[in-house]
N, C-alpha and C positions, 0 to 999 in steps of 0.2 A: 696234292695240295699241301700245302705250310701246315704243320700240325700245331697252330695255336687255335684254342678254340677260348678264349676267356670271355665268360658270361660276362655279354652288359644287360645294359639294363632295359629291358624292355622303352621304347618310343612309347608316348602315351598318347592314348586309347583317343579321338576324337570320337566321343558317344554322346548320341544323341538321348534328349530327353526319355526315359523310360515310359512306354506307353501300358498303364495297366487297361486291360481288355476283359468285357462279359464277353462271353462267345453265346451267341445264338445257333442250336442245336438241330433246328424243328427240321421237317421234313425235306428241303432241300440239299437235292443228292450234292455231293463235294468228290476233288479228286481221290485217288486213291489213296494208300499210305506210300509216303516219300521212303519209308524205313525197308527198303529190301534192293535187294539186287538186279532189281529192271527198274528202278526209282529214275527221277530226272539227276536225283546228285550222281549216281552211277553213271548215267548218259552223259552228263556234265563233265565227266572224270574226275568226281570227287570221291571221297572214302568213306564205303558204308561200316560202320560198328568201330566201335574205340580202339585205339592203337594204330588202326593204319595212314597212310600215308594217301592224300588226295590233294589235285591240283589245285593249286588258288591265281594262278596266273601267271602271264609270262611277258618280255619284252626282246624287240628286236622285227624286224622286217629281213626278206632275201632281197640280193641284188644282185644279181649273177653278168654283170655289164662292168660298172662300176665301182671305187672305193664311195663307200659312203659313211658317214658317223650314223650309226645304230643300225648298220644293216648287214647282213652275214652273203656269203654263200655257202659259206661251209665251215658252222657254228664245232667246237670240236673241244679245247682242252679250257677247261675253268678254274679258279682259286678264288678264295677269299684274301681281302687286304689283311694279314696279322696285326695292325696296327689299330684298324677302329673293329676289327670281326664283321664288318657288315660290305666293304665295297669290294667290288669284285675285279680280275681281269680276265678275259675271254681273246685263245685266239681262236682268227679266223683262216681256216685254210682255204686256199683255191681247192677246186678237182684239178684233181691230177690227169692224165693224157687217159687212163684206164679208168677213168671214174665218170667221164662228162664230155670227152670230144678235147677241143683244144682248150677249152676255159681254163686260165689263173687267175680269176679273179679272187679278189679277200687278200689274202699275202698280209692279214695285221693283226694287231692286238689292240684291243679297246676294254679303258678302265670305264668301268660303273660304279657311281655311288647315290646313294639313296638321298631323293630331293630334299628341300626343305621342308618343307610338307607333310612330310613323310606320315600317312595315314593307316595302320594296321589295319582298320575297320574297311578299305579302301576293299573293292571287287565287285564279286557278281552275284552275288546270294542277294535276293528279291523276295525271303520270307515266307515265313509256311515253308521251310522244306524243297525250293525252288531257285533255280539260277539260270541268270540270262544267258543266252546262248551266242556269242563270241566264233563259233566257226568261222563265219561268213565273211567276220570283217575284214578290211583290211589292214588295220594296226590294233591286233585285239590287245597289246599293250596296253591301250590308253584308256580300256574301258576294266580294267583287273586292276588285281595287284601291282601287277608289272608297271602299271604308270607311279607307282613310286621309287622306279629309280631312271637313272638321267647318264648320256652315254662322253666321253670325254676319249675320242682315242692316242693312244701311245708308241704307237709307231708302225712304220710301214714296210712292211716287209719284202714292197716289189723294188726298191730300194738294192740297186747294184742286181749280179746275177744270184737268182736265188734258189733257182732247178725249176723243177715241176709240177712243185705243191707249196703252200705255203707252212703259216705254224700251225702244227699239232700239240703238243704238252706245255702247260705252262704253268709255271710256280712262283708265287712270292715270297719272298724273305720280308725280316725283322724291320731290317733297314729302308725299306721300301723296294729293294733291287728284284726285277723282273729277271724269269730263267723263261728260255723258248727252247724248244727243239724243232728246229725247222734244218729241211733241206739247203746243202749250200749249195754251191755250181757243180753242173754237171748231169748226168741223166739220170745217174744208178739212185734207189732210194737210202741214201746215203745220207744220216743225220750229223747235224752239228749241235751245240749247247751256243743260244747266245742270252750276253748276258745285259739287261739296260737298267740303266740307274735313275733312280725315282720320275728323273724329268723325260725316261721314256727315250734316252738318249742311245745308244749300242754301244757298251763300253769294251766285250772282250768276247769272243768264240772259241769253245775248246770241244776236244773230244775228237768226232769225224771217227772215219772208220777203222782207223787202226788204233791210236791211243783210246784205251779204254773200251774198244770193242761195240763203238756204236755203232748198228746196223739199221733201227729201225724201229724208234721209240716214242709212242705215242702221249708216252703218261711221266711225268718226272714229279719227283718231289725233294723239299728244302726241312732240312731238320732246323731244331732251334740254334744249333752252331754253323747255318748258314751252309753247309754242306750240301750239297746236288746231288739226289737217286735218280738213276734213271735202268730202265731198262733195257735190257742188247737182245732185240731178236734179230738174227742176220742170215737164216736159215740153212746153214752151213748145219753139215750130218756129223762130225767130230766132235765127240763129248767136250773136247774144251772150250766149243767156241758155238756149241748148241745156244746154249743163252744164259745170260747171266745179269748179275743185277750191276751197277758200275758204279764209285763215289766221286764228286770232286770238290774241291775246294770251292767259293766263291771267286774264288781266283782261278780256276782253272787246273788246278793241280792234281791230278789224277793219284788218290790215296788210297782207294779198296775196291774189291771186285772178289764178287762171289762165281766162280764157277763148280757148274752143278751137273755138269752132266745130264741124268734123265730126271733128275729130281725136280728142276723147272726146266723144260725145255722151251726152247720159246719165250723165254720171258717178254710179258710184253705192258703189265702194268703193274703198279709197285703205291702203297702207301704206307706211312709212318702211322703209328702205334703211339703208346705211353713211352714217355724217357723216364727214365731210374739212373740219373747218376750215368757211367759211362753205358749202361745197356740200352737199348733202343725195341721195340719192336718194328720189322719190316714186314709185312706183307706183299704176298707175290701172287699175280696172276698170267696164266700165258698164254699163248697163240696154241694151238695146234700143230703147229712147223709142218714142214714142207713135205715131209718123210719118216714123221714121230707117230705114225697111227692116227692123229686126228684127237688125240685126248686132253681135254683144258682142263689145268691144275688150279687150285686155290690153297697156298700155304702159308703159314705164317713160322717168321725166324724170331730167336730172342740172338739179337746181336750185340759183342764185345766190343766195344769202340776206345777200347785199350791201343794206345801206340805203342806198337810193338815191331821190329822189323821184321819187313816179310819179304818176298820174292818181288821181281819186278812187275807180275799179274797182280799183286794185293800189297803193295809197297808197306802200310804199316799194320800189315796181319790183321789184321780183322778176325775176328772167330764167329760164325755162323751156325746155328741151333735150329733145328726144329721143334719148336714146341709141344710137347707130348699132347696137353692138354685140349690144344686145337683140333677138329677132325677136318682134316684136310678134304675138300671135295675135288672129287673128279668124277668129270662126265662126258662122254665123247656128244652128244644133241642136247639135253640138259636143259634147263628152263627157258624155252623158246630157242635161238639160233644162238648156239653157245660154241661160237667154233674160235672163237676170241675173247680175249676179255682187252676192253678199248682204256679205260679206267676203274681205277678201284680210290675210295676215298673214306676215311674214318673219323666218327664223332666219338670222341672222348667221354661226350659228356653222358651219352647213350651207349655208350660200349660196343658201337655199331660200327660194322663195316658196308659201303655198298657197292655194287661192282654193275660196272656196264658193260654187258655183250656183245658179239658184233650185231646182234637185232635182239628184239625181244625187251622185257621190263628189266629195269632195273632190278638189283635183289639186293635182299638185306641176309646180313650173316650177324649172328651174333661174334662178337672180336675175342671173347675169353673161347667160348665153344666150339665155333665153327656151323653152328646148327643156323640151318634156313631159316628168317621168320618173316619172311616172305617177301611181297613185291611191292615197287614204286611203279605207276602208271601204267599205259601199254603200251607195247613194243609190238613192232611187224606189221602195224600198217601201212598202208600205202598212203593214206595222206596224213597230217599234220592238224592233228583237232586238238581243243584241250585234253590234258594228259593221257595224249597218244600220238605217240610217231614214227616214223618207220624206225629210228635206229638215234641211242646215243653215245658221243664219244668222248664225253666230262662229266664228270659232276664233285659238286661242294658242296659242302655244308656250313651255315655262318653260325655266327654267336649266338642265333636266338634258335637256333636247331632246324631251321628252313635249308631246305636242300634243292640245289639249283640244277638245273641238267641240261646241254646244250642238246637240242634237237634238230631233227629237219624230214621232210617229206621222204624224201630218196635221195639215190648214191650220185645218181645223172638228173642233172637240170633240175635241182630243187623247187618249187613252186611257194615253198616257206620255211622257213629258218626262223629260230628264237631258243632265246632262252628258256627253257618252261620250270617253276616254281612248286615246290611240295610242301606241305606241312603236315600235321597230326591232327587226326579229329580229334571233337571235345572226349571229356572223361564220360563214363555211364552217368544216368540221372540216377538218386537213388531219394531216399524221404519220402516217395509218393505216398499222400493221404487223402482219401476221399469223404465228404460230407453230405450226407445226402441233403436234399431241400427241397422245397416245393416244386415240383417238373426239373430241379437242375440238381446240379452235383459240383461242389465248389472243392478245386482241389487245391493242393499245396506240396511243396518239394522243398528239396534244399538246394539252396545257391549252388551253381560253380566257379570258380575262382575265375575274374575278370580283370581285364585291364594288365596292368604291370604285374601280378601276380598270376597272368598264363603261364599255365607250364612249359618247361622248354621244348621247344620242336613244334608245339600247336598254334595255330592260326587262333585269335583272341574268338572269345565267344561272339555269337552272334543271336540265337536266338535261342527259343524253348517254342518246341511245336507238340501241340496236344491231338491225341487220338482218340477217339470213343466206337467202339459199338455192342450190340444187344449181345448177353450173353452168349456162345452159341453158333453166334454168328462169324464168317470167316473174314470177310473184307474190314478193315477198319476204316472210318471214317475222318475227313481233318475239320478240326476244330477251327473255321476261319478269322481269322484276324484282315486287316488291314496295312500291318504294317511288324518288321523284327520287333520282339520286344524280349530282355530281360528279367521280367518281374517272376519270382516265383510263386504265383498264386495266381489261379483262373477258376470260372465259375463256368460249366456248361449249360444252360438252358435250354429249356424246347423240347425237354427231355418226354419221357411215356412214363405215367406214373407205374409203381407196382411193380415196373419192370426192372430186372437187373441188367446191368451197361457193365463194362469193360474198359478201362480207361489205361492208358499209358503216355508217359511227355521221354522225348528227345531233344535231345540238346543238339546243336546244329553251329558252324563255322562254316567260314571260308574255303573250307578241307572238305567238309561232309558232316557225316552224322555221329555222334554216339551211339553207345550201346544205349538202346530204349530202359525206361526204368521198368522196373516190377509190375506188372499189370495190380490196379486195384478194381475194387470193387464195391458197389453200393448202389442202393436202389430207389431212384427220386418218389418223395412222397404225394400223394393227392392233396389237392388243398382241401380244408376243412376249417371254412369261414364260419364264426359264431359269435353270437355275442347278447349277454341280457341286462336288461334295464328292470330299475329298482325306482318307485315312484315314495316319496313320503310327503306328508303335509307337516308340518310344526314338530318335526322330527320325528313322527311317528309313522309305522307301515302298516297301512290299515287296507288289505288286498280284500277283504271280504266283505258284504254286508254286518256279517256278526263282528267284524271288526273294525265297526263305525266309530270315527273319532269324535267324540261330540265338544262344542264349544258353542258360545254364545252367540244366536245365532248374529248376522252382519258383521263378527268379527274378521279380519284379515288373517287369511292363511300362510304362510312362507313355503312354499313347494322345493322340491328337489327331486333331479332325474338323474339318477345315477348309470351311466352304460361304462361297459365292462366286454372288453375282447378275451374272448375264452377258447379263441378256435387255434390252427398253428400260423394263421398269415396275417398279415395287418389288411383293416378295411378302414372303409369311408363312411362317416355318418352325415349324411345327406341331408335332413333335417330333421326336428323334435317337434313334437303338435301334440296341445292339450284338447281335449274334446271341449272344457268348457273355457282355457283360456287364450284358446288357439293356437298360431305359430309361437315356440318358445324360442328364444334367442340364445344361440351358441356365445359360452366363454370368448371373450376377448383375443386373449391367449391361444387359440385352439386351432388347429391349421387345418381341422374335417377328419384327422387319420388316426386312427388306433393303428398302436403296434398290436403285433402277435401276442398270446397270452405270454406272462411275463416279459415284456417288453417296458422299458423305462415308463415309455406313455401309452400305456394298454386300457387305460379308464378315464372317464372324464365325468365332471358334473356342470349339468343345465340349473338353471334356479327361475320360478316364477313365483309371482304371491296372486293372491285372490282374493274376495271376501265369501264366508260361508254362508248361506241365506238362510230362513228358517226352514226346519226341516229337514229330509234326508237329501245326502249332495255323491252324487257319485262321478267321478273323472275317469277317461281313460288317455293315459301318456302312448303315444305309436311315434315308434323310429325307422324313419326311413334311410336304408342303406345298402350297401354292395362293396365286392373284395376291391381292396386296394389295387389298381391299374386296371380296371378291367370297366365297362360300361352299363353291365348287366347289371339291374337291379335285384334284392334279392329280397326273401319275404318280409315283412313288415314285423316288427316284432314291440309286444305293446305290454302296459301295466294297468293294474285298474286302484286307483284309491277312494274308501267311502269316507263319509263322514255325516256329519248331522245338527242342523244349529236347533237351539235350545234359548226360548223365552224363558222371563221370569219366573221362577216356581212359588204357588200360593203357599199360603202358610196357614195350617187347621187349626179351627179352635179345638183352645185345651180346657176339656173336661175338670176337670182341677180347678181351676184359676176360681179362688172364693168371692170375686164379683160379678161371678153367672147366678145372675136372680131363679134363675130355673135348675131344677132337679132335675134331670130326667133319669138318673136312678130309681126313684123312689116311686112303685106303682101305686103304693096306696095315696100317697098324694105329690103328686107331680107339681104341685104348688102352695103351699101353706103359710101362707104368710103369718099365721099365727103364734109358726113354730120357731122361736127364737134361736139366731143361729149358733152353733157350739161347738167351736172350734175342736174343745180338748176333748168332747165324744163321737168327732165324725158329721156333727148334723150339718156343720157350717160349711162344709164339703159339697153339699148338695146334693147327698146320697140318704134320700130319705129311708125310712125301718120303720119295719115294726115289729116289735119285740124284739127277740138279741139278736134276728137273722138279718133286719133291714138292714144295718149297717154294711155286713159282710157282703151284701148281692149289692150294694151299691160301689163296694170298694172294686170287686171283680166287673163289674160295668163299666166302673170306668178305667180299670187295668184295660178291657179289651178296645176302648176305642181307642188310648192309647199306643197299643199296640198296632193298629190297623193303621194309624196314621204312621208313625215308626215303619208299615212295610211300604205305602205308597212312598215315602221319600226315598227308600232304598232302592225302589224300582228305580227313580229317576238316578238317583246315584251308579249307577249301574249302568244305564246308558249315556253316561259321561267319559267311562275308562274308554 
């Protein structure tokens, strides 16, 4: 393919409203966990754990009768458009007389480019970890990815005589100009180079089997100076014509050619590298030939594209390098049916190379090292499911690091043909925090990059699927939801108090899965609903009898019932009843719910008034209530306040007061009127004597009735605080 790969810019995201979800936990069994290797995205041909490569869709139909627009028989060489990085062209070969009977059907090329519409979010992912199943249909285009792009073809290959296959390799240039390597007339598998201009038109064919040594070349590629690689395997046993790689102008001018003797034998596919100025890297992979042992090469060249004069096999000298740094593989069976290599294609922007064998998965090499990092979809089936099919013989890579692959059932009589579509699963989850809570556990993560800021080669995010179960325990459980959602934070519920749970979230695409985050931990709590009420009269709390409030008695009291959530959940106070002033009326304000202790609104105050009657007055406040959501009533919890009304208090006579006609100090005369009263010796007191003692026992007589009356008032005083 063309080696421009210039990042654009991501198409943006059609996402839907983000739906935040409680998840209900409780006993209802759930499927297994989606995160392993017999999962449905695995069945799906998606990619389990971070980095790798899983199907997200594909487009095209077979038609083994017919030319049709969007319909293959024999799906084979791909490229990306270097002009926008995202549309493709695809040819389509007939079978050949060895492949299929007499069928040539296909014999064309058709350009793809991505609808108006163009939906990243678009496929098969159904949530929780699950994707709808597409085998069956019959245009599983329309239900993936693949219905965002739309088929336009460019030319037709059955057009004059054109042998007994159609196009194989296909490449676009800068300028829009299309390169094929298709059969021209005649029997032998004898390629040609044609070359069409943007409108799809056939403007010039070079090459054939003697200029330039084309035998047999399924894979070509266009550098950025419009120059044509291609490959010469012609199975001939003389090291000079073993295989080689070949150049030509856009124009057809035959300007280098590498011959290699055993170094590539067979050449049979070929991709461009990073340019430096005049050096280039080429990559080379090849057939096993006909007489070479059987052994497939993977090498990479650092080539001079200095003009310089050379011989008439390499007209402006070219100079050819192996790269030390690369480890060349070679393997005679090798990662599934490796007796071929059909195409090889490189992303720049991932330092990746991928190479398709005659069956088997795609593979991935790293491009500086040469080292395996593994595989694209499966290969060696016998039917055509998402990402798996018997054998591919294209693939590219576009601007946003999607990697395309033609596919198809089998060799003879296809039964389905398409393009099939890869991307990268999401990154690892990582942030997980668990909080434990009444029966649930509320967790929290960190974001992954969404929308226009997907990483390159990943299919956009799609969702966050949670796992839970009991320590211990081996199966994980899924946290069910309704619908994809983004948000980073969920609450599990329904949970077993006491117990400790296991929790992990996966992040989830169109591709497959991430790596699961970090298993947490934490253990939901018991509920423990509580709450006390506080009763006062005239702002005092009088809970005891000895702690009687006294006031006068039929005065008006002002009541207060203070309740107070002291437990860890919020409840419901259901109603407040005085024993003496019955139903009390809730705040205005007040919506029945305490929060949790500390909580904004964890207390509230009731208010009643009353009047006190005489005598001892005792109330008792009882609140009726239970835990917030639940039905159960729970015990009654009450206050008691005393108090006590209090009549006028008498007022004693005072002993002293010098217009009490009567003495009753004085024993020897309790009344003597005779005795004239005498203020300045005591007599006028009323504290009769006789001799120098009366005086004194009358002053102490009435010291103590004084006194006596001074303790009755303190009594009463006393029972006022």
């Amino acid at each position: 393919m063309t080696n421009t790969h210039a990042r654009r810019g991501r198409a943006t995201a059609i996402v839907g409203a983000a739906i935040a979800l409680t998840l209900a936990g409780s006993g209802a069994a759930h499927a297994a966990s989606p995160i392993d290797e017999t999962s449905d995205a695995a069945a799906s041909g998606r990619g389990v754990g971070s980095g790798t490569y899983g199907f997200i869709g594909s487009f095209g139909t077979v038609n083994n009768d017919d030319q049709a627009l969007g319909a293959f028989n024999h799906p084979y060489g791909i490229d990306v458009d270097p002009r926008d990085g995202t549309s493709l062209v695809i040819a389509d070969s007939g079978n050949a007389s060895w492949e299929g009977g007499s069928k040539q059907s296909g014999h064309s090329a058709q350009w793809v480019s991505r609808v108006a519409d163009f939906d990243p979010l678009r496929g098969q992912y159904a949530g929780n970890g699950r994707y709808l199943d597409t085998n069956s249909a019959a245009s599983p285009g329309e239900t993936s990815f693949g219905a965002n792009y739309a088929f336009d073809q460019i030319w037709d290959g059955r057009l004059g005589a054109r042998g007994n296959s159609g196009a194989r390799g296909i490449a676009m240039a800068q300028d829009g100009s299309v390169f094929l390597s298709a059969p021209d007339a005649g029997g032998a598998p004898a390629m040609k180079l044609f070359k069409l201009n943007s409108a799809g038109i056939e403007e010039n064919s070079f090459g054939y089997w003697t200029v330039g040594r084309m035998g047999w070349n399924p894979d070509i590629e266009v550098d950025s100076r419009g120059n044509v690689y291609t490959p010469t395997m012609d199975g001939e046993t003389t090291p000079e014509n073993q295989g080689s790689v070949s150049v030509f102008t856009a124009d057809g001018e035959f300007i280098a050619r590498y011959l290699t003797g055993n170094e590539i034998p067979g050449a049979h596919s070929v991709a461009l590298g990073k340019e430096d100025g005049d050096t280039i890297e080429v990559f080379v992979a090849t057939a096993t030939g006909k007489t070479l042992g059987g052994t497939v090469h993977l090498k990479k060249f650092l080539v001079d594209r200095s003009v310089g004069a050379g011989p008439a096999n390499n007209p402006q000298n070219w100079t050819w390098e192996l790269d030390p740094t690369f480890t060349t593989q070679t393997w005679k069976s090798g990662l599934g049916d490796a007796k071929a290599t059909f195409a090889l294609d490189y992303d720049p922007t991932l330092n990746e190379l991928y190479q398709a064998p005659k069956s088997g998965p795609i593979q991935r090499f790293d491009a500086i090292s040469g080292a395996l990092l593994g595989t694209i979809g499966t290969g060696g089936t016998a039917a055509l499911k998402d990402g798996a099919f018997s054998h591919s013989r294209g693939i590219a890579s576009d601007a946003d690091g999607y990697v395309f692959a033609t596919a198809q059932s089998g060799a003879t009589t296809p039964t389905r043909a398409a393009v099939q579509i890869f991307a990268l699963t999401p990154d690892p989850t990582i942030g997980l925090v668990a909080t434990a809570g009444i029966g649930e556990v509320s967790l929290a993560w960190d974001a992954l990059p969404t929308g226009e800021a997907t990483p390159y080669g990943q299919a956009q995010l799609r969702d966050y699927v949670v796992e839970y179960r009991e320590t211990g325990a081996e199966a994980w459980t899924l946290a069910p939801k309704d619908a994809p959602s983004l948000e980073t934070a969920l609450t599990v519920s329904g949970l077993t108090p006491d117990t400790d749970y296991e929790f992990r979230v996966t992040a989830f695409n169109e591709a497959g899965s991430g790596d699961p985050s970090e298993v947490a931990v934490a253990t939901p709590l018991a509920a423990l609903p509580e709450i006390t009420v506080v009763q006062t009269g005239d702002g005092v709390v009088a809970a005891t009898q000895d702690d009687a409030h006294a006031v006068a008695a039929d005065t008006e009291v002002d009541f207060t019932y203070e309740i107070t959530s002291t437990g860890n959940v919020a409840v419901d106070i259901d109603s407040v009843t005085d024993s003496v002033l019955g139903a009390v009326a809730a705040p205005e304000d007040f919506d029945g719910t305490l929060d949790a202790a500390g909580g904004e609104n964890d207390s509230v105050v009731f208010t009643a008034s009353g009047e006190i009657p005489e005598g001892d007055y005792a109330s008792t406040a009882t609140v009726e209530w239970s835990q917030a959501g639940t039905a159960t009533a729970l015990d009654p919890v009450t206050a008691m306040w005393f108090g006590h009304g209090e009549t006028d208090p008498v007022v004693p006579t005072d002993p002293t007061d010098p217009t009490d006609p009567t003495d009753p100090a004085d024993p020897k005369d309790p009344a003597d009127p005779a005795t004239p009263t005498n203020p300045g010796d005591g007599k006028g007191s009323g504290l009769a004597s006789s001799g120098g003692g009366g005086p004194l026992l009358g002053i102490a007589a009435g010291t103590l009735l004084l006194l006596l009356a001074a303790g009755i008032l303190g009594v009463r005083r006393a029972r006022t605080k």
